[in-house]
N, C-alpha and C positions, 0 to 999 in steps of 0.2 A: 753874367748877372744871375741868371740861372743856379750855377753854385751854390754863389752864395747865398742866396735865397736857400737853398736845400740846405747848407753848412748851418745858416742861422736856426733854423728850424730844428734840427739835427743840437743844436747848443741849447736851445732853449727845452726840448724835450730833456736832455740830460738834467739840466737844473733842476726843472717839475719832479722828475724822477727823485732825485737824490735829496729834494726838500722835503720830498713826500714818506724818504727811507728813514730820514732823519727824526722826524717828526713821530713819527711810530716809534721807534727805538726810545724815543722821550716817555712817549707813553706806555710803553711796556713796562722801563724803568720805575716810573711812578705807580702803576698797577701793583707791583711786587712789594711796592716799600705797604701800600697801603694792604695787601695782603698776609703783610710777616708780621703786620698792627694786630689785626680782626685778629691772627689765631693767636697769637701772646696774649690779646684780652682775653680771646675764652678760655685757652688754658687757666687763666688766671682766676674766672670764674668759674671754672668745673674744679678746680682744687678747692675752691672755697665753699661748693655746691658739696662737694665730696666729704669734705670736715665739717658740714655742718651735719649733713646725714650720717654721718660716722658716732656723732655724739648724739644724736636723736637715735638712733639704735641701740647706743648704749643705754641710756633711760630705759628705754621699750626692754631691752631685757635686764634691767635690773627691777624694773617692775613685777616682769613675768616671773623671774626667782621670787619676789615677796610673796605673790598670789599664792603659787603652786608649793611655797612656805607652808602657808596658812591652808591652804586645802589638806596638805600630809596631815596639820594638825590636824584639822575638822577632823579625817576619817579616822585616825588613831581614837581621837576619842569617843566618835561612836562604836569604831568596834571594839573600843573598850563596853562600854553600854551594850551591845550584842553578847560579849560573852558573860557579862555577869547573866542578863537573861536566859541565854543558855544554860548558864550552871543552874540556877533557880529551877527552869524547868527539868534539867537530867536530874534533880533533887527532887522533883517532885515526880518524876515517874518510877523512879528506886523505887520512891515511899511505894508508890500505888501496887507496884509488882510485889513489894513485901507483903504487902494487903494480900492479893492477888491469892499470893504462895500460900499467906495464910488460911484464906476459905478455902482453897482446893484439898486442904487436908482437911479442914473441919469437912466439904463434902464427902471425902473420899470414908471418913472416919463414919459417919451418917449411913452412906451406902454399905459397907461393911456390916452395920450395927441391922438396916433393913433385912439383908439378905439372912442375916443369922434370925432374924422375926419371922421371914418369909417359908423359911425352913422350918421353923417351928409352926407355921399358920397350915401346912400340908402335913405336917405328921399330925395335927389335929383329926385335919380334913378325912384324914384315910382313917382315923378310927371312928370320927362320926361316920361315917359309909360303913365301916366295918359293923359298928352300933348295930346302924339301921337296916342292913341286912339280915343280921341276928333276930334283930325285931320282927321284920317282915317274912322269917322264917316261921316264927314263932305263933303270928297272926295266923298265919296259912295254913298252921298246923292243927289252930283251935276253930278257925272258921269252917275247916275243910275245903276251903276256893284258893284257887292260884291267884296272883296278884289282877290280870286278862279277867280273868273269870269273876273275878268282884268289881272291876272298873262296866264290865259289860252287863251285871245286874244293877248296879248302881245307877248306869243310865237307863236301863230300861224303866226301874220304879221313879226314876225323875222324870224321864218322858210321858210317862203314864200319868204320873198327878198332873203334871205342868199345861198336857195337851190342851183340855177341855179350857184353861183361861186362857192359852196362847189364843185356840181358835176365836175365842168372845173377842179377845184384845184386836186378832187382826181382822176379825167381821165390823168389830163396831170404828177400828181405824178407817178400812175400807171404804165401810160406810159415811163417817164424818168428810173423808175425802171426796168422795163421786160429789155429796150432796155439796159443797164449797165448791168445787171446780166446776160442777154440772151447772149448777145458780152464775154463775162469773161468766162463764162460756157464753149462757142463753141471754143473759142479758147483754155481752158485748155486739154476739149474730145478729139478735132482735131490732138493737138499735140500731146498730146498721141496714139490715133488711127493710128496715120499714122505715128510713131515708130515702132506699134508693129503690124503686117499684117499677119496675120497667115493662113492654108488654110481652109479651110471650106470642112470638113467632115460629111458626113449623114451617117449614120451604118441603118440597114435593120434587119428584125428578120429571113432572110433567109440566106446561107448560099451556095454554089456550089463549091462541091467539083470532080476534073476533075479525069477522068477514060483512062487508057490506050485505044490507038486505036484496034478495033479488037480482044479484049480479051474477056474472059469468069467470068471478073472482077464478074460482076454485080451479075451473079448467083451465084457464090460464097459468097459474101456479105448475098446474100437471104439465101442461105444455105438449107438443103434438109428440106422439107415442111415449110421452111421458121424461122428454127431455128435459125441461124445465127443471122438475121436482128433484129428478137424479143429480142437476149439475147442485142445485142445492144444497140438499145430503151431502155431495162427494166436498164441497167448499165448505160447508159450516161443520160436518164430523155429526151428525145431529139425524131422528128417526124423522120425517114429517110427514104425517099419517092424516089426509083429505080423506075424512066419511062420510056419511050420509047426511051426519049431524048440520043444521043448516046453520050458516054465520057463525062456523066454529074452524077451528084448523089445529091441529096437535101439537106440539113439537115436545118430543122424548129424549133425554141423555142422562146420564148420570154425570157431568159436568156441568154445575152451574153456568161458568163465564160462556163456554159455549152454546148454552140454553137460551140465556142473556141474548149473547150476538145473535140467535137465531132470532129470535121474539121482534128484535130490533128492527131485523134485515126485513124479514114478512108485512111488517107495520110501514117500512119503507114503500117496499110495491107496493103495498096496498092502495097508499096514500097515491102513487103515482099513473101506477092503473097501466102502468108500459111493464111488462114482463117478458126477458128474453134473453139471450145468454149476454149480452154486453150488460143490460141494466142490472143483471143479477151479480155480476161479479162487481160492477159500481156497488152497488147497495150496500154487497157483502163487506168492501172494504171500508166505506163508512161507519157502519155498524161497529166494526170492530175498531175503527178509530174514537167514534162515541164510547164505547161500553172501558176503553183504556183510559180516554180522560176520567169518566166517573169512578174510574177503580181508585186513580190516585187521590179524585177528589175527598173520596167515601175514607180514604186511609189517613190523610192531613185531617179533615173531620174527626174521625176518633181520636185521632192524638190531641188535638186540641180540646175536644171534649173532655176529655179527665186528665188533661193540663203535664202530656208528659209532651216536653222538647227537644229537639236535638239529634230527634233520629237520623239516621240517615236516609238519604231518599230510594235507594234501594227497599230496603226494609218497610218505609212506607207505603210503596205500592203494595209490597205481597199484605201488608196489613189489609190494604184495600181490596186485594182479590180475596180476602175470606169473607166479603159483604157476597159472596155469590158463590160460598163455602158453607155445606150444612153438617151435621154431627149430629144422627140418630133424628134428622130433620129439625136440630135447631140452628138458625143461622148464626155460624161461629161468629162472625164479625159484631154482632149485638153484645152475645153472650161474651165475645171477650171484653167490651167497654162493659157490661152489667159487671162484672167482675172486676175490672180497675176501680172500678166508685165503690164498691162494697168495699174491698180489700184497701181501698188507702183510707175509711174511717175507721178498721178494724184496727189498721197499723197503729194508726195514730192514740186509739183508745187504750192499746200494749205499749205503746213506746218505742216499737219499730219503726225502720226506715220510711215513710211513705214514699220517696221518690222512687228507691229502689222497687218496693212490692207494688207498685202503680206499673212499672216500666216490665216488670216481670209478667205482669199478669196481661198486660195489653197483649202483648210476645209469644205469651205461652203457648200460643196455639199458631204463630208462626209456619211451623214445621207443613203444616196442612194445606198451604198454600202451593205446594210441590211438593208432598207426599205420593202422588201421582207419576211424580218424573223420579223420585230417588227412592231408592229402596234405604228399609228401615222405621224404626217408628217416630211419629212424627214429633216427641220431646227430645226426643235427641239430633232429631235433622234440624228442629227450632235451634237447640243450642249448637249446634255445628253454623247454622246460620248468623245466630249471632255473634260467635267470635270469631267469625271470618269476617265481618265490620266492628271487630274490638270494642264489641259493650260489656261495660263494666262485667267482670267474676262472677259479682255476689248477682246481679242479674240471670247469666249463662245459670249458675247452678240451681236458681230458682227456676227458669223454664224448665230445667230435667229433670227437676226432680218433683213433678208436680203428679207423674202417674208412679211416682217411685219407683225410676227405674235405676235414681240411685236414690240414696239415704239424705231424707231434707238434714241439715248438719245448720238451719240457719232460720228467723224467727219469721223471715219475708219468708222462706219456700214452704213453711208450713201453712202460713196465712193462704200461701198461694194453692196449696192444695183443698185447702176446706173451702177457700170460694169459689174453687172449680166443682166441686161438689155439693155447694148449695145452689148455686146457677144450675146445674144439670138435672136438681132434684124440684124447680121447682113446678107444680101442675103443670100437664100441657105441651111442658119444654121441650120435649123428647118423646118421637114416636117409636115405642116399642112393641114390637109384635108379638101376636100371642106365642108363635114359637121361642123366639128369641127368653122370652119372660117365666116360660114353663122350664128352658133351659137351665136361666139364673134357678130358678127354687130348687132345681134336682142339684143343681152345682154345691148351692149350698146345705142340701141335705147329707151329699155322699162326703162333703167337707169334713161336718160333722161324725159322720157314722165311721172315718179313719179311723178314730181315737178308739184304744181297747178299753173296754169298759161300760161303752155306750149303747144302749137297750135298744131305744127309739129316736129318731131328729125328724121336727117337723118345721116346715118354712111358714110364719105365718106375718100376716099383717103385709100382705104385697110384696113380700120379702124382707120385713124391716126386723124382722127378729126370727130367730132359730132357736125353738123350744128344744132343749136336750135331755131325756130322759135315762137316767144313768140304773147300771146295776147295785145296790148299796152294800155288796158285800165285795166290791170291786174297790169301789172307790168310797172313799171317807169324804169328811167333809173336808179338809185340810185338801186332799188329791181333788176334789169338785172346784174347790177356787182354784186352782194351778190348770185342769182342763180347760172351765172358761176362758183363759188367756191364753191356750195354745191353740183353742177351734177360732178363738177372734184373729190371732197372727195369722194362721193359717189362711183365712178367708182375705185378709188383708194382702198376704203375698200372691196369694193365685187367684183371685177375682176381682173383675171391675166394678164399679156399682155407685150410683149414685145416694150421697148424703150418710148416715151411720145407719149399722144395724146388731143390735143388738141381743147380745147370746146370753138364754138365760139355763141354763143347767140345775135340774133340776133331781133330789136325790131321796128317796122318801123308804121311811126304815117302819114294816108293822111288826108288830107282836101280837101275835094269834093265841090264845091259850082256851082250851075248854073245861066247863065245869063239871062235875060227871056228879 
């Protein structure tokens, strides 16, 4: 039973089998027919896809032939139109060359014609010379002078007549001139001067500083074998001289600011009444904390006062250490703002800068602030000061050249020197001593007596003029005006001196004769 069973199974798998090989072969068959369809259609449509593009290409280039037809023509016939242009112009530059050819011979015909002129204008030339040689043979022979020898009389009877009006012309110019510029001068100083009236202060290298009545101040100050006093001096740099004098105290330096601190420091203890070496060296460093702020105050103050801004603040302070700065005992710090206010109405009345000749003149005396510590003179350490904080040029050259140590070249540096000079001059301002003053007159006597020519020189008027009395068989009048202006340069280059001084030369001619 079994078997069959497996036989059965065994027949029906072969069937499934062979229905299932059968069945594909049907379909494969059919696959093929419908596959030999699809490529006979496309063929059939790529031939027709083929011939239609075939004949649309053909259009397309017989298009392209018509186009590129008709473009051969266009350009034929422009560059037909090109070369008639051409020819027109090769025609017309022929012509211009025939031209051309032709002026170069009418010039060259010209230059020919010149040079045959030119030749004939020096055979002239050489017998006018010849002529006037002859002539001046001739002359020389009836005058009896050589050509030298009549040009050298000639001027002397010209010089001879001519002198006496030259001299009138250039006394009476001279004169028209001094008296216009002299009148302009005084009334521009005047105006200004009597704007600006400030007081006239003299600073001293001494100092008094006042002592309680009745106290035992003084020996305290001294201190037990006189410690006190010493640590003083040796800390402030300064003389402090306790005498007899009662409620008085001394203090001596030729340094203002350290006079200042001293004055300061003494007013401290005083007030305090403890005296010892810690209070002394407190005091001391106060003091000089005080007297530095008022330095910078006293220097922003002047700049504000005559309205220059900008400085830097370096430069400000040393402005402010000349409040405690003197020159011939007047205190520079005043006398340079008196000199900013003068100097910027002066500017303004000429038509100069006033910022510039304001900022110069404040400046000017810079240098004096540390004159003490650099060597050199102090217009020139002011302008080394000032371009080493980069102010302006025209500035720098007005500070240096205010003692002319070089050549003012500029209308601020002159301003700036004449109101250094009337600040210096005015009563009071300046304490000069009788040596010092007997110096100036001999300075300017022996100035004057260099000159050859010169008889007597006398210094009069406090120095403000140098009477010159000349030999008159030395000098003329003509050589008397040219001396005056070499004994005023003179005095100009090698003397300092407040305000002008004026040289008057004087040349006196007698004729003696007796009656018998």
């Amino acid at each position: 039973m079994t078997i069959w069973i497996i036989l059965a199974a065994i027949v029906s798998a072969g069937v499934g089998v062979g229905a299932t090989i059968y069945y594909n072969k049907k379909q494969v068959s059919g696959g093929k027919a419908r596959a030999d369809e699809t490529v006979k259609k496309a063929k059939s449509e790529a031939e027709e896809i083929a011939k239609k593009a075939k004949n649309e290409a053909s259009d397309v280039v017989l298009a392209a032939k018509g186009e590129a037809i008709k473009i051969k023509d266009d350009l034929k016939k422009e560059e037909s139109e090109y070369r008639k242009e051409w020819k027109k112009t090769e025609e017309r530059l022929t012509e211009r060359e025939t031209n051309l050819d032709r002026k170069l011979e009418q010039l060259d015909e010209r230059a020919e014609k010149m040079r045959k002129e030119e030749g004939a204008i020096d055979g002239l030339k050489n017998e006018i010379k010849d002529i006037r040689a002859s002539a001046m043979e001739k002359l020389e022979k009836i005058a009896g002078l050589s050509k030298d020898e009549a040009k050298d009389k000639l001027m002397t009877m010209t010089e001879r007549e001519i002198k006496e009006d030259l001299l009138g012309l250039v006394t009476k110019e001279q004169a028209e001139l001094n008296e216009s510029s002299d009148e302009a001068a005084q009334t521009i100083l005047l105006t200004a001067m009597e704007r600006m009236s400030s007081e006239v202060v003299a600073d001293r290298t001494v100092a008094n500083v006042r002592m309680p009545e009745d106290s035992d101040i003084k020996g305290k100050i001294i201190g037990k074998e006189g410690r006190n006093i010493q640590t003083l001096q040796k800390l402030l740099g300064v003389d402090v001289m306790v005498d007899e004098t009662p409620g008085m105290i001394v203090v001596s330096t030729y340094d203002p600011v350290r006079r200042a601190i001293a004055v300061e420091t003494l007013t401290m203890l005083v007030k305090d009444g403890r005296i010892n070496q810690a209070s002394i060296e407190d005091a001391v460093a106060r003091a000089e904390k005080k007297v530095n702020k008022e330095i910078t105050i006293a220097g922003e103050d002047a700049a504000r006062e005559v309205g220059v801004v900008g400085l830097p603040r370096e430069l400000v302070r040393l402005l402010g250490e000349l409040k405690y700065r003197t020159s011939y005992g007047q205190n520079v710090l005043l006398h340079s703002v008196e000199m900013a206010h003068i100097a910027g109405m002066i500017a303004a009345e000429i038509g100069a800068d006033v910022r510039i000749t304001k900022t110069a003149t404040l400046l000017h005396d810079i240098g004096k602030a540390v004159s003490h510590k650099t060597e050199g003179r102090h217009a020139e350490i002011g302008a080394e000061l000032a371009k080493k904080y980069s102010i302006d040029a025209r500035i720098v050259h007005a500070m240096e050249a205010h003692h002319e140590d070089v050549e003012p070249t500029t209308p601020e540096a002159v301003i700036v020197k004449i109101v250094d000079a009337i600040s210096a001059a005015r009563p009071g301002a300046r304490n000069i001593t009788a040596e010092n003053f007997a110096e100036r007159m001999r300075g300017l006597e022996d100035a004057a007596r260099s000159f050859a020519g010169v008889d007597k020189a006398f210094a009069i008027q406090a120095g403000r003029e140098i009477r010159v009395i000349v030999e008159p068989k030395a000098i003329d009048d003509l050589s008397a005006l040219k001396l005056a202006r070499d004994i005023a340069n003179k005095v100009e280059s090698t003397m300092q001196y407040p305000g002008i001084i004026k040289v008057n030369v004087i040349r006196e001619t007698r004729a003696i004769e007796y009656a018998k």
